[in-house]
C-alpha positions in Angstrom: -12.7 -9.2 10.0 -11.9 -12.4 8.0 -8.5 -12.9 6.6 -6.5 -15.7 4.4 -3.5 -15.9 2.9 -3.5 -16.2 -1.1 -0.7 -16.8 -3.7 -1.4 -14.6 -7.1 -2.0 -17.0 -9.7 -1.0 -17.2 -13.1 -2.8 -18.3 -16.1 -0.5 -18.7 -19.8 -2.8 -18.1 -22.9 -1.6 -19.1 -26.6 -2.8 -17.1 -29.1 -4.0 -19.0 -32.5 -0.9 -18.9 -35.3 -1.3 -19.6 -38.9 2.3 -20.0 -39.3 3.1 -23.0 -36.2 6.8 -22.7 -35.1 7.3 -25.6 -32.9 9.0 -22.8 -30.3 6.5 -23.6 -27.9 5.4 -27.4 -26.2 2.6 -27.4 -24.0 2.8 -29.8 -21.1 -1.1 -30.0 -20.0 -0.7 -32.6 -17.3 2.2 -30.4 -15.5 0.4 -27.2 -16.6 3.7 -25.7 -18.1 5.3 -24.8 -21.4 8.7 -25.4 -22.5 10.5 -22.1 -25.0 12.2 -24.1 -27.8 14.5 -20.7 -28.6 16.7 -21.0 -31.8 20.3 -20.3 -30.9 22.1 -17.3 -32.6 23.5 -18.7 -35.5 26.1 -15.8 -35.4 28.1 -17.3 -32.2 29.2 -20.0 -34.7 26.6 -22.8 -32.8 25.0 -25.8 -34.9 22.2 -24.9 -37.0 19.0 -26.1 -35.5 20.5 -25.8 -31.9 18.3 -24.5 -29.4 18.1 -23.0 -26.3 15.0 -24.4 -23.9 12.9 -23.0 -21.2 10.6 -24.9 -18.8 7.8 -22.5 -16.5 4.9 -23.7 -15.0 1.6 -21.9 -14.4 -1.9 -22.8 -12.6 -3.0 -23.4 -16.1 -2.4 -23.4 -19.9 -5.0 -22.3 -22.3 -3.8 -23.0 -25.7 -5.2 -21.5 -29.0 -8.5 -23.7 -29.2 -9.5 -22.4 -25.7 -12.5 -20.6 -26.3 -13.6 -17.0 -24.4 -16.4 -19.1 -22.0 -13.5 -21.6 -20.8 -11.3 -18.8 -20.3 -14.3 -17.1 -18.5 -14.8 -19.9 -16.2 -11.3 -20.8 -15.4 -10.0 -17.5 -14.6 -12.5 -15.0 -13.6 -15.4 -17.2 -12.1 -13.5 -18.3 -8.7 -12.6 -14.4 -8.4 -15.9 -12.9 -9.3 -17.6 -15.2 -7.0 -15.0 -13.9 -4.0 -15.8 -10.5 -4.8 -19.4 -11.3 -4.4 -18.7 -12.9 -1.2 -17.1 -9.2 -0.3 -13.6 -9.7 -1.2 -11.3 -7.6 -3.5 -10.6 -8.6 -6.6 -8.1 -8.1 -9.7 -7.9 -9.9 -13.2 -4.8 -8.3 -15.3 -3.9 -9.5 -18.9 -0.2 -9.0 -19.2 2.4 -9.6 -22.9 3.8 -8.1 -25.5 1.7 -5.9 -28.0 -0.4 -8.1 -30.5 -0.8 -11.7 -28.2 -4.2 -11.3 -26.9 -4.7 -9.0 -24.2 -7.8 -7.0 -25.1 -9.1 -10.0 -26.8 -9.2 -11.7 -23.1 -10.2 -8.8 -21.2 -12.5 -6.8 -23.6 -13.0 -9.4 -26.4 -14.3 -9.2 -29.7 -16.8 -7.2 -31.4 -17.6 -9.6 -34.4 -19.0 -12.6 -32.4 -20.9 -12.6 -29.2 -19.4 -15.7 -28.8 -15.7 -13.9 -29.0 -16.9 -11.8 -25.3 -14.1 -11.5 -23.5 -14.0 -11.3 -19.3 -15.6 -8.1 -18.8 -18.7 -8.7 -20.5 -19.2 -12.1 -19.6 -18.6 -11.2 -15.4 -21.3 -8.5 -16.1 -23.9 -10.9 -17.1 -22.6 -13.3 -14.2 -22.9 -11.1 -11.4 -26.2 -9.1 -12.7 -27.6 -13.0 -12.7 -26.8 -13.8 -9.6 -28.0 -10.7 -8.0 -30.9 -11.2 -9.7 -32.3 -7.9 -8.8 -31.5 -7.9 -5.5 -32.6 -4.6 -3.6 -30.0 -4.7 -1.0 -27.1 -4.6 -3.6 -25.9 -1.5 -5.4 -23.7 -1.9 -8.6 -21.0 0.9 -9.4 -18.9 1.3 -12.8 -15.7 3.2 -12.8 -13.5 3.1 -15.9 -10.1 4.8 -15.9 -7.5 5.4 -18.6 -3.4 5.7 -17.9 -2.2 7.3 -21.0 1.2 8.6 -21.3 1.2 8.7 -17.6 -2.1 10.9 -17.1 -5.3 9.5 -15.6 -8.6 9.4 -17.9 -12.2 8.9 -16.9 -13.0 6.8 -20.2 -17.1 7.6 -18.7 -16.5 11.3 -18.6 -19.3 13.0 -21.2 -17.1 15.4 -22.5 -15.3 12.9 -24.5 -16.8 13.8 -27.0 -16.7 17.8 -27.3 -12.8 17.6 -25.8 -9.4 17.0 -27.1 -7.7 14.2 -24.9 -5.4 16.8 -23.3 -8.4 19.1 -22.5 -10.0 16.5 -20.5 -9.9 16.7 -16.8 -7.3 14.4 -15.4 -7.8 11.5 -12.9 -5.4 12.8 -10.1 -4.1 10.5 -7.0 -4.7 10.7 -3.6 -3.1 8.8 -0.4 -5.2 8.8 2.4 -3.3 8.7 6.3 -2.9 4.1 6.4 -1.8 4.4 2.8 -4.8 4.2 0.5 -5.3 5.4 -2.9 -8.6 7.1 -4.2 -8.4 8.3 -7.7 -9.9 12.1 -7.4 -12.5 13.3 -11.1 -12.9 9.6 -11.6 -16.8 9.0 -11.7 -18.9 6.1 -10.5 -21.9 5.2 -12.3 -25.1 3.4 -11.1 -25.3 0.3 -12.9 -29.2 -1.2 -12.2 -29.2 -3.8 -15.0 -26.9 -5.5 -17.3 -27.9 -3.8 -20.1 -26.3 0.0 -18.4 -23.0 -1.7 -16.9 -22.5 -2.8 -20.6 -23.7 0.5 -22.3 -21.0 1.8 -19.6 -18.4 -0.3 -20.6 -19.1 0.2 -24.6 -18.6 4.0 -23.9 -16.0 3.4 -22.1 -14.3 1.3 -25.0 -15.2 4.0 -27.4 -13.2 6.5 -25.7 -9.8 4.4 -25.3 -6.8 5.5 -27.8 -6.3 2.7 -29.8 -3.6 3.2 -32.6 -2.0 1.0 -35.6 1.7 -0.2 -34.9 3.5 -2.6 -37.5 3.2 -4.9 -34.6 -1.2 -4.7 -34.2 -3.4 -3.1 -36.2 -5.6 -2.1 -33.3 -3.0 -1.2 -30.5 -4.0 -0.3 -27.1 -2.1 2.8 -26.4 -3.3 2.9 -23.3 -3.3 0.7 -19.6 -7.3 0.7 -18.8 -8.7 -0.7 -15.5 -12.6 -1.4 -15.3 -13.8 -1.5 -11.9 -16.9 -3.2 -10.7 -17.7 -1.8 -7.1 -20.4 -3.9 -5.2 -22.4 -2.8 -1.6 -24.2 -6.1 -0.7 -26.3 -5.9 3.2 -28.6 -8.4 4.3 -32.6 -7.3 5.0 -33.0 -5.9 8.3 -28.9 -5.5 8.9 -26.7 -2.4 9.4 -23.7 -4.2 7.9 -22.5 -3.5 4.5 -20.2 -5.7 2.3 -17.8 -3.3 -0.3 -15.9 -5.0 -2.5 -14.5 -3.9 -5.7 -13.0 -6.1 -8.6 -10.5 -4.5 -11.1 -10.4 -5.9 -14.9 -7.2 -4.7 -16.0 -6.0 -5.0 -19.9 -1.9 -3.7 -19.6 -0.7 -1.7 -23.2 1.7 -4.4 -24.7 5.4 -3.8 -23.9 6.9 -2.8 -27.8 10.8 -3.4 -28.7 11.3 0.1 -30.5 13.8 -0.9 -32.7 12.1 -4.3 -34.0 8.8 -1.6 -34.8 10.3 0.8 -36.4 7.9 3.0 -34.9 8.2 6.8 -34.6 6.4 10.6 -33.8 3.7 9.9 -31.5 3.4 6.3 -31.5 6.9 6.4 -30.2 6.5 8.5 -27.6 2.8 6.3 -26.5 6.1 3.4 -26.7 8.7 4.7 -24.7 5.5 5.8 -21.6 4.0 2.4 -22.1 7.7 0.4 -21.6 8.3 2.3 -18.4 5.3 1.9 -17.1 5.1 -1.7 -17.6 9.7 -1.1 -16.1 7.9 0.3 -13.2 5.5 -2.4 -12.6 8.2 -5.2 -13.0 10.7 -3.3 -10.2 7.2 -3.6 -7.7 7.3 -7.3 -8.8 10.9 -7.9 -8.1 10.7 -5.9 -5.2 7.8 -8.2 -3.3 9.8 -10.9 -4.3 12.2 -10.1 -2.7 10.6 -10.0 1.0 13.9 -9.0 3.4 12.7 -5.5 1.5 10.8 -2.9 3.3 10.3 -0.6 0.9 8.4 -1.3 -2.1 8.1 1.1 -5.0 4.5 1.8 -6.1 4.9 5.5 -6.0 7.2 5.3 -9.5 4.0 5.4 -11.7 0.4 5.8 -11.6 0.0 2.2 -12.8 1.7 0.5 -9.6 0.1 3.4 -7.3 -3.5 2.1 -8.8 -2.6 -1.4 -8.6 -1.1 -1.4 -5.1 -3.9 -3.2 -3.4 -4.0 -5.7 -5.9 -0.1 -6.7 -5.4 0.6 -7.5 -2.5 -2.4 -6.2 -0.8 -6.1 -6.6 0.4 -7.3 -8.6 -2.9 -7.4 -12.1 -4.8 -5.3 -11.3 -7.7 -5.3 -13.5 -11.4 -2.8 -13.1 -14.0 -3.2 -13.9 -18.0 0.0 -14.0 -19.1 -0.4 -13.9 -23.0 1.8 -15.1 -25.5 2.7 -15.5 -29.4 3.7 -18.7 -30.4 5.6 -17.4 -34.1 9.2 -18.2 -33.8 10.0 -14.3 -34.4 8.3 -13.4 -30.8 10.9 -16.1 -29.0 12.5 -13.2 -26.9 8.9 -11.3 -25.9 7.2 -14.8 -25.3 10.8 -16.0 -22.9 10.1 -12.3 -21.2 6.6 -12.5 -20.4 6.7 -15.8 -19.0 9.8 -14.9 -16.8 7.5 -11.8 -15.9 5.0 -14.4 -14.7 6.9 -16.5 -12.3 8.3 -13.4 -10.3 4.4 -12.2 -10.3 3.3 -15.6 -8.8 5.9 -15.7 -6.2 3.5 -12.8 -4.5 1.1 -13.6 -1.9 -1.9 -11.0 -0.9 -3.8 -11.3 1.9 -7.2 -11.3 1.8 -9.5 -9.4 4.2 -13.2 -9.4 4.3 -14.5 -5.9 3.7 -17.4 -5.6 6.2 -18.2 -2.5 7.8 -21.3 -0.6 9.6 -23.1 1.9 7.5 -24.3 4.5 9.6 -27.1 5.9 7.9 -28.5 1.9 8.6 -27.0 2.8 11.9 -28.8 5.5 13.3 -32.3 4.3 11.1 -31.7 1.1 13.5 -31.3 3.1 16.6 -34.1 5.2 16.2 -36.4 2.4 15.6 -35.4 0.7 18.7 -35.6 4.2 20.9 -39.4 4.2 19.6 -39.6 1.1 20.7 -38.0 0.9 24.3 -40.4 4.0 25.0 -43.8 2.5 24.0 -43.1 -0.1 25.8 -41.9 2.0 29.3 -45.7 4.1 28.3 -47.3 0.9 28.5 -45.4 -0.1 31.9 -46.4 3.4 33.2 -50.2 2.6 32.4 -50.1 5.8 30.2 -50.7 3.1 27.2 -53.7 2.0 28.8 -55.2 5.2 29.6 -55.0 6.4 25.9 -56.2 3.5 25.1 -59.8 3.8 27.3 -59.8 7.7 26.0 -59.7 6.2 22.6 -63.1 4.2 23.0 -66.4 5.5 21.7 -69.3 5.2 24.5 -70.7 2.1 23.1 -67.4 0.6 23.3 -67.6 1.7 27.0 -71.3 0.4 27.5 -69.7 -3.1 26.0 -67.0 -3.1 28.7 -68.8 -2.2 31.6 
């Protein structure tokens, strides 16, 4: 089994501002921004004194980027690894409002506005290109308020959210996680893995806040499992590749928000608390003991940090003056994150089905050819013959 080393890397997008603030400067030859942070006036400093901020990432895509350049630059060099039969895991990561959804899911009003999950769907089902040996699978799973959703479960629409049956957790004996009442559909063509994923995007709980008119209120992972063999082999390639768009961390006092969006607030901050404490904990490698159980967010996402996977992060980010303290957050968030190295294994493994087809065949084999050592092949064979066929050989 093939294994590498590989450093989570982190990608910074801007989101588009009709009201520019000069709070953020975008170095594109260093690939970094610098936070131009007003200081608090009320500690008696200057007016116009600022505070400022310097992090680096793999790569900066400002607000002209548009959804193909994102595409290629951040999901291409993964999709093509999982198609190769390693894990995989794109996660869009800021505060409520700065783009997440937008650069996962993308938006409805423009095909050209597709965000990553569309766009990898038509990539892999191209190169594929029908392939019989390859089997595509769709799984789409909601976290809300702590609970586990199939967003692909029929009943969506006949049930009440909290009548639905819950996607439960399950640890298997070396650690691994299987998510138990989460489906996975056969996807043949691109046209059913997208049908899949706008029923799936149907079914998410999306919510107005003062913050976003169209709120997530919800973490929602898209998983794209892939069986890939070669004609004539026993050995199968799994790999899966998780599209992750994270609900927006929310400042409850700045919102104003209250009843059950503040409830959806106070699950989605410590969820997102809980993810940052696995973060700091990798980090920080004399630890041994790293906290995934907290939540059902870090237990999903344990393979993707720090495990068996080639993890990207979108760090996304407002550049309005009145987000300083989010946007300084997130991008904090982002350097612990890219401290983290996975290590990448290639998932091969014998089916057995393929297995014993295999060694049946050859069994058939080996004893034709010991009947035709024997001579019992050629007797058969003269029993066969018609008596002109005999006259002719005589």
């Amino acid at each position: 089994m093939s294994k590498k080393g590989n450093h989570i890397e982190i990608f910074a997008r801007v989101r588009p501002t009709k009201r520019p603030s000069g709070l953020l400067e975008i170095d594109y030859a260093d690939h970094a921004i610098a936070v131009h942070q007003p200081r608090d006036l009320t500690m008696g400093l200057v007016n116009n004194s600022r505070e400022n901020y310097n992090f680096a990432f793999s790569r900066v895509l400002d607000a002209s980027t548009d959804q193909d350049t994102v595409f290629e630059a951040v999901a291409q060099p993964v999709v093509d690894s999982t198609l190769e039969g390693f894990n995989g895991t794109i996660f869009a990561y800021g505060q409520t409002g700065s783009g997440k959804t937008f650069t996962i899911t993308g938006g409805a009003e423009r095909y050209a506005d597709r965000g990553i999950i569309p766009r990898t769907l038509s990539y892999i089902f191209g190169k594929l290109g029908g392939d019989p040996n390859t089997e595509v699978r769709i799984s789409y799973l909601e976290i809300y308020n702590e609970s586990g959703y199939d967003l692909l479960d029929p009943s969506h629409d006949t049930k009440a959210l909290e009548d639905l049956p819950k996607v439960s957790l399950l640890e298997d004996d070396e650690g691994r996680m299987h998510l138990r009442n989460l489906s996975a559909q056969l996807a043949r063509t691109e046209e059913e893995a997208l049908n899949l994923l706008f029923l799936g995007d149907t079914n998410r709980v999306i919510s107005e806040t003062p913050m976003n008119l169209a709120s997530s209120r919800s973490h929602c992972l898209f998983t794209i499992a892939i069986d890939r063999r070669k004609a004539g082999s026993d050995v199968v390639r799994r790999s899966k590749l998780h599209l992750v768009d994270l609900a927006g961390s929310e400042r409850v006092k700045k919102t104003g928000i209250e009843g059950t969006s503040l409830k959806e607030a106070k699950y989605i901050n410590l969820s997102l608390h809980f993810l940052e404490q696995v973060i700091t904990s990798l980090g920080e490698r004399q630890k041994s003991h790293v906290p995934y159980r907290n939540s059902m967010l870090t237990s999903v996402l344990r393979d993707s940090l720090g495990g068996n996977c080639k993890t990207v992060m979108v760090a996304t980010m407002s550049p309005d003056e009145a987000q300083s303290d989010e946007t300084i957050s997130t991008c904090r968030f982002s350097q612990r994150v890219a401290l983290i190295s996975n290590r990448l294994e290639l998932n091969e493994e014998v089916d057995p089905k393929l297995l014993i087809a295999r060694l049946k065949a050859e069994v058939r084999e080996l004893k034709e050819q010991l009947q035709l050592l024997k001579g019992e092949g050629y007797e058969r064979a003269v029993s066969a013959l018609s008596d002109e066929e005999r006259r002719r050989c005589e």
